[in-house]
N, C-alpha and C positions, 0 to 999 in steps of 0.2 A: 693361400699356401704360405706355409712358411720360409724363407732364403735360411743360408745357411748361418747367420751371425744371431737368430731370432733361436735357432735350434740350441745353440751353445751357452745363449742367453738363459733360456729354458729348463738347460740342465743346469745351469748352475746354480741359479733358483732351487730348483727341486735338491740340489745338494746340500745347499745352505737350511733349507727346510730342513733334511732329515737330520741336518748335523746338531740343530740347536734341540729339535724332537730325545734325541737320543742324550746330549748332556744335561738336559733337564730330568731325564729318567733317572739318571746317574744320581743326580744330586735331589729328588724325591727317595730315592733309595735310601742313602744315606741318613737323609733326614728323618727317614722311618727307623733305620735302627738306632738312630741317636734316643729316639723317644720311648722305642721298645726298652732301651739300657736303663734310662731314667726311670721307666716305671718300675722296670725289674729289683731292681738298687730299692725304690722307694717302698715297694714291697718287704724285701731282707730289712728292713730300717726299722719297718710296723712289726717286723715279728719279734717274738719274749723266747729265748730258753731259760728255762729253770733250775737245769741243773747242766753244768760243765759236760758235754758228749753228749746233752740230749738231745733231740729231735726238735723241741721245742715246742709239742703238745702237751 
């Protein structure tokens, strides 16, 4: 059985866990829209309009 200083231990543990869990989501998040941007961008880059107001078909 656990004493009471093994209990606090425990949770702190499981605290530290979820705290590094949750700022790594943070910053995979991030990391995805930085990429989705780039692509986005690099797409507008590849495309031609041909005439001033056009659509660009």
């Amino acid at each position: 059985m656990f004493c009471e200083g093994d209990k606090m231990n425990q949770k702190g543990k499981n605290l530290a866990i979820w705290g590094v869990a949750l700022q790594l989501g943070t910053v995979v998040g991030l990391l995805g829209t930085i990429i989705g941007m780039v692509r986005a961008f690099g797409r507008l880059a590849q495309t031609e309009i041909t005439e001033p107001g056009g659509t660009g078909e």
